[in-house]
C-alpha positions as CSV (number, residue, x, y, z in Angstrom):
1,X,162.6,-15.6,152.6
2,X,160.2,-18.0,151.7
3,X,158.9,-19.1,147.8
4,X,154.8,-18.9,147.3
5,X,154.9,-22.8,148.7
6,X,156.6,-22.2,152.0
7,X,159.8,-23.3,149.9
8,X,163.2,-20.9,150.5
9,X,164.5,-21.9,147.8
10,X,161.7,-22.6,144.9
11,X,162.8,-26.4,144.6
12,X,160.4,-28.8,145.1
13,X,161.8,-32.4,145.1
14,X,159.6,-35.2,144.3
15,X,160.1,-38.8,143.8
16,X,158.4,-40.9,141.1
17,X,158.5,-44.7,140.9
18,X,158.4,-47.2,137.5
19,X,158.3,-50.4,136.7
20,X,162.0,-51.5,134.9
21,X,161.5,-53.9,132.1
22,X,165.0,-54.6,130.3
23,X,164.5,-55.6,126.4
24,X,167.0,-58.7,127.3
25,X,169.1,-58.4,124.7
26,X,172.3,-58.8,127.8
27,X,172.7,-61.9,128.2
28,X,175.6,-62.2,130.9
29,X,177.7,-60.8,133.5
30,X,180.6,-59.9,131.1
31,X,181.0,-56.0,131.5
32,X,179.7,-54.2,128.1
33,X,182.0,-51.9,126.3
34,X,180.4,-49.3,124.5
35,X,182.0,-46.4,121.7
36,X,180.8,-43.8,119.9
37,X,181.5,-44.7,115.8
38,X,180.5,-43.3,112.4
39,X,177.5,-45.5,111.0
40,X,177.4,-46.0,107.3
41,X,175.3,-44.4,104.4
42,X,171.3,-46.0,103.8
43,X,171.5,-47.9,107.4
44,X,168.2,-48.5,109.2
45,X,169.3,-50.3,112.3
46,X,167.6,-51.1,115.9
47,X,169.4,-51.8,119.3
48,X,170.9,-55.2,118.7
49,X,171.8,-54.9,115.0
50,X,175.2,-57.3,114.4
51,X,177.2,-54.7,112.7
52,X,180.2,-55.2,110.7
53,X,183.5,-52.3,109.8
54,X,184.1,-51.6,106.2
55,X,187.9,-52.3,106.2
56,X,188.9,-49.3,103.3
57,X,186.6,-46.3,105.0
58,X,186.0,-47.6,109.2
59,X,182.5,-47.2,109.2
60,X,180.1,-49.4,110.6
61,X,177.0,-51.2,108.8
62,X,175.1,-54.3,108.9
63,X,177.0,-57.4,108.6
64,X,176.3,-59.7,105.7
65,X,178.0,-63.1,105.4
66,X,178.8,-62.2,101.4
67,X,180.0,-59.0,101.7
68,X,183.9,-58.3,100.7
69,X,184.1,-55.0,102.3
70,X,184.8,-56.5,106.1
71,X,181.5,-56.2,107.5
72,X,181.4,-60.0,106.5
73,X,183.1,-60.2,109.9
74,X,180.3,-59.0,112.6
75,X,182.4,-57.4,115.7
76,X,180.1,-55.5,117.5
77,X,176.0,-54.8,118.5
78,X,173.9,-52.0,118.0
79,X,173.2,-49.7,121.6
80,X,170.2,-47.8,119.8
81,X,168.5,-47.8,117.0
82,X,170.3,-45.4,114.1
83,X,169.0,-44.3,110.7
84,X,171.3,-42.9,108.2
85,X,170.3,-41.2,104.8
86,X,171.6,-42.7,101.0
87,X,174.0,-39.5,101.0
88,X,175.4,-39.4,105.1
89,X,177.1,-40.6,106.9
90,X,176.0,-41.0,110.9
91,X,177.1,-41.4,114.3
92,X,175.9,-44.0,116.8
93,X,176.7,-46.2,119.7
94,X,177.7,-50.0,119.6
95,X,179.1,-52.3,122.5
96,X,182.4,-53.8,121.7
97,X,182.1,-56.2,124.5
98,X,179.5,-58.4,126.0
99,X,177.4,-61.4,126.2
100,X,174.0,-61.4,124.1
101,X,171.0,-63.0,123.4
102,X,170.7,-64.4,120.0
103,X,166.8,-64.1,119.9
104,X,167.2,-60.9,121.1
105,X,169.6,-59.6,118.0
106,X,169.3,-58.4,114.5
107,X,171.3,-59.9,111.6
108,X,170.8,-60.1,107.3
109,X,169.2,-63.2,106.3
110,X,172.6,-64.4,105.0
111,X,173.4,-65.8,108.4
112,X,171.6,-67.6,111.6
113,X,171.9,-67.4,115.3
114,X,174.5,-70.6,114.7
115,X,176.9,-69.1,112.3
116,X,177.1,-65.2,113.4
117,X,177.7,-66.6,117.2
118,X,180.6,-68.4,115.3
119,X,181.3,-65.4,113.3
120,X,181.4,-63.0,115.7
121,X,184.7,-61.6,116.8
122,X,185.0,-61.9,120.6
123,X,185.0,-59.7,123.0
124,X,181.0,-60.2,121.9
125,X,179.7,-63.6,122.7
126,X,176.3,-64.7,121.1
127,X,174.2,-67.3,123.9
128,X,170.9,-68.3,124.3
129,X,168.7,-67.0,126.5
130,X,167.4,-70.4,127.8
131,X,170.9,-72.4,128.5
132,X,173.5,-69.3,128.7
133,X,175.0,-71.6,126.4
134,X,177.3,-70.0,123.5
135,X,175.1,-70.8,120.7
């Protein structure tokens, strides 16, 4: 038996074609690590936010170079963007391991590209895009 388009089944495959423009915020061949985390209350963070774990409760925020929390210590990058509320808590991605590009990220004004690359705990490595050069 035969659909209304000659099709048995009622399927009709199609193919579509687009144009891929990555947001180059990879920046090397190190394989990325990703896991699902909690994200901390009154966060408003994009993909490639250096984030930082609050030692006494595990959830992830921001890192600022004066906290005393432990998100002084950034150790991981934003996958997508992720807004929490001043009373929830949240869920969202982060990569635990790769290479980025420091114009590419998103840090507090308390530190630079220069000092959060030297901040950062490895497995994540902070370059430039320009030299692949750890910054």
């Amino acid at each position: 038996m035969s659909g209304s388009n000659g099709n048995a089944y009622g399927f009709y495959p199609s193919a579509q074609q687009d144009t891929f423009v990555p947001d180059q915020l990879i920046a090397g061949n190190l394989k990325l690590v990703t896991a699902d985390v909690t994200i901390g209350e009154n966060q408003t963070l994009v993909r490639g936010s250096a984030m930082g774990k609050v030692t006494a409760t595990g959830v992830y925020i921001l890192s600022v170079a004066t906290a005393t929390d432990g998100s002084q210590t950034p150790v991981a990058v934003m996958v997508d963007a992720v807004t929490t509320s001043a009373s929830a808590t949240g869920s969202g991605s982060i990569y635990k391991m790769g290479e980025f590009n420091s114009n590419y990220l998103t840090f507090d004004s308390s530190w630079t590209a220069q000092t959060l690359a030297a901040a950062m705990a490895p497995p994540v490595f902070v370059k430039t895009a320009l030299s692949n050069d750890i910054v």
